[in-house]
C-alpha positions as CSV (number, residue, x, y, z in Angstrom):
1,X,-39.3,-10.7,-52.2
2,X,-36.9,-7.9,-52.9
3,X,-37.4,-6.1,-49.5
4,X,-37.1,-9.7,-47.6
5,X,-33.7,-10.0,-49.4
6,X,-32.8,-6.2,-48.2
7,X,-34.2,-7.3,-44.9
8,X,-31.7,-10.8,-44.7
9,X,-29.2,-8.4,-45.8
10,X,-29.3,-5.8,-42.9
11,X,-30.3,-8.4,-40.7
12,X,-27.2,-10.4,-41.4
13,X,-24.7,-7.0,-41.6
14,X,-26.4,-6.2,-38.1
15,X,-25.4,-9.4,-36.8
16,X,-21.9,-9.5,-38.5
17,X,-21.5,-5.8,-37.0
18,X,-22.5,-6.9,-33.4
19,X,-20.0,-9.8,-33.5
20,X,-17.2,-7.8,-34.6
21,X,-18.0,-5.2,-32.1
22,X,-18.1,-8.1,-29.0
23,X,-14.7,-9.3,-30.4
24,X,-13.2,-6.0,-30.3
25,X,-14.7,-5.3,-26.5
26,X,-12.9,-8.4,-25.3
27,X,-10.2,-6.7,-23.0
28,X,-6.5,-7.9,-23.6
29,X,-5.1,-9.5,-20.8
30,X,-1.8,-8.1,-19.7
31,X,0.2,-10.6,-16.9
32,X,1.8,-8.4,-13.9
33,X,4.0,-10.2,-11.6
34,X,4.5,-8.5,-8.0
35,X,5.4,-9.0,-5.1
36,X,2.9,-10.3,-2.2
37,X,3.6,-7.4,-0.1
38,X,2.0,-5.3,-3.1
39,X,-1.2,-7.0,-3.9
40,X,-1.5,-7.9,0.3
41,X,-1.5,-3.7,0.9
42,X,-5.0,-3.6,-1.2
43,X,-3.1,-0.6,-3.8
44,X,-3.4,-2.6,-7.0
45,X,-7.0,-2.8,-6.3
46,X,-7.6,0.7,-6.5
47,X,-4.5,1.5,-9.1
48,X,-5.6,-1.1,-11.8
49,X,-9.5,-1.0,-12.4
50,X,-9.1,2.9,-13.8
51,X,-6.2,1.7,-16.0
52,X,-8.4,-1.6,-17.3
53,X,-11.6,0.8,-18.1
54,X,-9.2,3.3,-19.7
55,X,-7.7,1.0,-22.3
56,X,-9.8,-2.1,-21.9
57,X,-6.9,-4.2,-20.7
58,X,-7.6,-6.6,-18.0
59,X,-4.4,-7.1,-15.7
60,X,-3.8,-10.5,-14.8
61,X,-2.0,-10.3,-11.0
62,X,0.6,-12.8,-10.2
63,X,1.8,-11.8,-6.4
64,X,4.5,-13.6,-5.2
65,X,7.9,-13.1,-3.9
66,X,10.2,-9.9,-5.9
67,X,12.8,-13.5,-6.8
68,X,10.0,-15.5,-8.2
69,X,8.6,-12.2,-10.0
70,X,12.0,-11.3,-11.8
71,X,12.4,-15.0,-12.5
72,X,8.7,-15.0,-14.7
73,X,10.2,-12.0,-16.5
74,X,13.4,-13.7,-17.2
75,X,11.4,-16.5,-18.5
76,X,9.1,-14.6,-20.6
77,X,6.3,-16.4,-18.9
78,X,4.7,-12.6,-17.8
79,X,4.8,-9.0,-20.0
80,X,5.9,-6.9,-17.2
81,X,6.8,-6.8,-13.2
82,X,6.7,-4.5,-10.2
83,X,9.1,-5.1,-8.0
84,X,10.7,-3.7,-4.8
85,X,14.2,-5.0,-4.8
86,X,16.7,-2.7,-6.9
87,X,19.6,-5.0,-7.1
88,X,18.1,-8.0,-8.5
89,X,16.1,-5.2,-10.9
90,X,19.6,-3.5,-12.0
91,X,21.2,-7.4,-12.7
92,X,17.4,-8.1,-14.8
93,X,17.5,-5.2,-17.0
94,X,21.4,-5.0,-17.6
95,X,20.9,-8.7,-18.4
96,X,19.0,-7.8,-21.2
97,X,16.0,-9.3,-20.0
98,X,13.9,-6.1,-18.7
99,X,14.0,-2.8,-20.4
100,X,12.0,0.7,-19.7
101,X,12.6,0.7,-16.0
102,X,10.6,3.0,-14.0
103,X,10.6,4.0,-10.2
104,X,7.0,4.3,-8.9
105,X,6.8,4.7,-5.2
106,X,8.4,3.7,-2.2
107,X,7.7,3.4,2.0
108,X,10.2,1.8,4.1
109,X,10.8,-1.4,6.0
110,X,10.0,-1.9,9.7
111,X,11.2,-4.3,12.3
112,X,8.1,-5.2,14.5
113,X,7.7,-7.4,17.4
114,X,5.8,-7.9,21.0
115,X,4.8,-5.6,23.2
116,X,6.8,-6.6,25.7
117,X,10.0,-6.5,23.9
118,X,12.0,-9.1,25.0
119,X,14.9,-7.3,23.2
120,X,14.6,-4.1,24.2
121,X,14.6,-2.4,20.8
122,X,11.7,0.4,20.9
123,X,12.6,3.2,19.6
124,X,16.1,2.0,18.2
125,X,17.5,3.7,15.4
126,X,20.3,1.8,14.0
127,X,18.8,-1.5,12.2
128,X,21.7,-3.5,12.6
129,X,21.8,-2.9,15.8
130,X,18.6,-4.0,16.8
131,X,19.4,-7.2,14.5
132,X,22.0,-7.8,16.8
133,X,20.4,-7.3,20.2
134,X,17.3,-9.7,19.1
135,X,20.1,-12.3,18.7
136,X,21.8,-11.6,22.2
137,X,18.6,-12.3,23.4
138,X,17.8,-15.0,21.5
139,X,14.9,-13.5,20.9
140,X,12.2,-15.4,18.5
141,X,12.8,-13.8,14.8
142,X,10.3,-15.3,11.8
143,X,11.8,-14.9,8.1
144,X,9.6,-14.8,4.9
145,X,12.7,-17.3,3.4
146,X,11.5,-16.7,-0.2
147,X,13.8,-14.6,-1.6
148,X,11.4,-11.9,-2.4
149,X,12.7,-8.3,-2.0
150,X,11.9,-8.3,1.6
151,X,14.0,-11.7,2.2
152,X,17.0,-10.2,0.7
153,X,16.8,-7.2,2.8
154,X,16.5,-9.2,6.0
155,X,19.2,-11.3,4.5
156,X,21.6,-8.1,3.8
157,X,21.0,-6.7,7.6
158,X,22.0,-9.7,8.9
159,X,25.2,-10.0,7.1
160,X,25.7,-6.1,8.0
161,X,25.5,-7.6,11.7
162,X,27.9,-10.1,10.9
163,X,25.5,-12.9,12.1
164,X,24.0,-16.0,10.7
165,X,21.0,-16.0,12.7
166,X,21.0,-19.9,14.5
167,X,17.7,-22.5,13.7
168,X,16.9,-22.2,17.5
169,X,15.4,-18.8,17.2
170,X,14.8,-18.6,13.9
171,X,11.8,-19.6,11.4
172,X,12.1,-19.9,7.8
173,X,8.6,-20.1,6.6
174,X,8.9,-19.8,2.7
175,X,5.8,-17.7,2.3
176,X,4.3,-14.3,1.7
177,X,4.4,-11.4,4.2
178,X,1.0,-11.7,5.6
179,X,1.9,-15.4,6.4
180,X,5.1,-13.9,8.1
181,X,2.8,-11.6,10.2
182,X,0.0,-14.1,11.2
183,X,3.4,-16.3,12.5
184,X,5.2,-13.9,14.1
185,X,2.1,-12.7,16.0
186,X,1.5,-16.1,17.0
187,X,4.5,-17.0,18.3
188,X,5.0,-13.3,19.2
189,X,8.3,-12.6,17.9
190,X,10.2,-10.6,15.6
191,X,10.0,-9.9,12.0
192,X,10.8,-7.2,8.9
193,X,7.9,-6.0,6.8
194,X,7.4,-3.2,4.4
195,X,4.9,-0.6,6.6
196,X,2.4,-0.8,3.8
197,X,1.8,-4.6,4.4
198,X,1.7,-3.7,8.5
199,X,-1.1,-1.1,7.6
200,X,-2.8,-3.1,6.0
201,X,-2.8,-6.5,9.0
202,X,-2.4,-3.9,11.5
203,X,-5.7,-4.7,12.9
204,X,-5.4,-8.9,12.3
205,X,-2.0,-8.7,14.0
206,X,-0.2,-8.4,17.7
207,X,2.8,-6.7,16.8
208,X,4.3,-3.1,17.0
209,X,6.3,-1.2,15.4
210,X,9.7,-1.3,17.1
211,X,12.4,0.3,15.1
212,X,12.1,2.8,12.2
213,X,13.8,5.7,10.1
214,X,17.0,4.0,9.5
215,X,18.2,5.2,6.4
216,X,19.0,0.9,5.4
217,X,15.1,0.4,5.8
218,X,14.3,2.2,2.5
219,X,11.9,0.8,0.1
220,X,11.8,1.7,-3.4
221,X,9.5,-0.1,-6.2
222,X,10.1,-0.5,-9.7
223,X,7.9,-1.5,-13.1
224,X,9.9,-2.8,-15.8
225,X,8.7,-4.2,-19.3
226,X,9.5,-7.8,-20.2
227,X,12.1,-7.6,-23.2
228,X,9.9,-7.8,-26.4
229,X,13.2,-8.6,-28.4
230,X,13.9,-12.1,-26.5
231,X,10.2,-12.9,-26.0
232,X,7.9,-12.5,-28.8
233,X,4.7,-13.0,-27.2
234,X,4.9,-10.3,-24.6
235,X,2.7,-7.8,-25.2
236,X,5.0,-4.7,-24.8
237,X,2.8,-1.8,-25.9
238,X,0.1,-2.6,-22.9
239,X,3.3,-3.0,-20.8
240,X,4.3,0.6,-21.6
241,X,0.4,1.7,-21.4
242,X,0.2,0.1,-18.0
243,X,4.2,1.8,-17.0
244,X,3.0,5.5,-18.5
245,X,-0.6,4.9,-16.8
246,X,1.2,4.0,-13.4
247,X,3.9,6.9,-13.6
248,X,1.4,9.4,-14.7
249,X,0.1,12.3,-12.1
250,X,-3.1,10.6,-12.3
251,X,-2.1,7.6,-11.1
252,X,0.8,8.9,-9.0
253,X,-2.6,10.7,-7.2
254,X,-3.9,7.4,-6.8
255,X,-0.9,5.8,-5.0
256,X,-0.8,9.2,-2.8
257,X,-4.5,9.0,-1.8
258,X,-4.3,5.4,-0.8
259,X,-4.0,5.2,3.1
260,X,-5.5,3.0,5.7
261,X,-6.2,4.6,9.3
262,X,-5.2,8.0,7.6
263,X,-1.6,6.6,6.9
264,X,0.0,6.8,3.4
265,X,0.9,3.2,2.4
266,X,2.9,4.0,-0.5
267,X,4.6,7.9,-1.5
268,X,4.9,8.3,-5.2
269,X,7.7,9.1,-6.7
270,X,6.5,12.1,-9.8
271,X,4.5,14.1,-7.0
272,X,4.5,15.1,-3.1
């Protein structure tokens, strides 16, 4: 009787013991909002799994436009973003609303369009110039229209141009930048993308790179923790795991090594 009771007993602490242990081994979930051009380039698939093994978090990936993504933060309604649209970043963290912001990489924008250039811009230069001789030539342009970071910077080039680009020749489509590709290709006209998003279609798409290495075409990316003092429920300390584990050389390595066709999609900030 007494060694069935010391058997119940063991049995029961073994049980107890196992439960606690599958409690603790459930990851916490940590919500990132990015931008599409981000989670389209393939990175976050190799950046994030070492991270969520490291310190069993699972990251929870909401891609859409740099706007929408600053707009969840604002709202509490995610614990941390990445985004690629400094401006917007500086008026979110001196609104209080961000805070710990970190540059993590950058590449650089890219004006592609058909092979047979109907607006003579290969090898161009000077953005804004190019802007302007694809709408002397009322030359097809597609625009993401959903104020992600890429949108504003399309936005800003035209206004550099002094043009308001007319209806005629120019789609709106309110969607992400592969969308913007896969339209542009079939309609074969012009359109702005970050080069790690053309990388990564290159091969799905019929576009070419038409104009580069202006210095307006830069394209830094940020991480910045949702505010733990306005939002309670953010989960700040995974936030600034997840921000350390991102700026670290370790995972700085990972951005580096990421390439598709032997090309660097993003350069890291911390290391060459």
């Amino acid at each position: 009787m007494k060694k069935n009771i010391i058997f119940r007993a063991i049995l029961i602490l073994s049980i107890s013991l196992l439960l606690i242990g599958m409690v603790y081994a459930e990851p916490i979930h940590l919500k990132l909002a990015t931008t599409t051009s981000t989670e389209n380039s393939g990175l976050l698939n190799i950046l994030l799994p070492p991270f969520e093994d490291l310190f069993n978090i699972k990251v929870d990936v909401i891609a859409v436009g740099t706007g929408a993504a600053i707009k969840l933060g604002e709202n509490g309604d995610v614990d941390i973003i990445l985004t690629h649209d400094p401006d917007a970043e500086d008026k979110f963290v001196q609104n209080g609303k961000g805070v710990n912001r970190r540059d993590v990489m950058y590449n650089d924008f890219i004006v592609l369009g058909p092979s047979n250039d109907p607006a003579k811009i290969k090898g161009m230069k000077n953005v804004v110039s190019a802007f302007t001789n694809i709408t002397n030539q009322q030359a097809f342009f597609v625009s993401r229209g959903d104020a992600s970071g890429t949108d504003q910077k399309e936005k800003s080039l035209w206004q550099m141009a002094n043009i308001k680009p007319g209806k005629e020749f120019y789609l709106e489509i309110g969607q992400g930048m592969g969308v913007a590709l896969q339209t542009a290709s079939e309609k074969q006209a012009y359109v702005l993308c970050d080069r790690g998003t053309f990388l990564a279609f290159k091969d799905k798409i019929e576009l070419e790179v038409l104009c580069e290495g202006d210095s307006l075409l830069a394209n830094p990316y940020s991480i910045i923790a949702v505010n733990p003092a306005l939002y309670s429920q953010v989960k700040y300390m995974e936030a600034m795991q997840l921000i350390a584990w991102v700026t670290s050389i370790e995972g700085q390595k990972i951005i580096r090594e990421y390439k598709k066709e032997g090309e660097i999609l993003f350069h890291p900030v911390a290391i060459k």
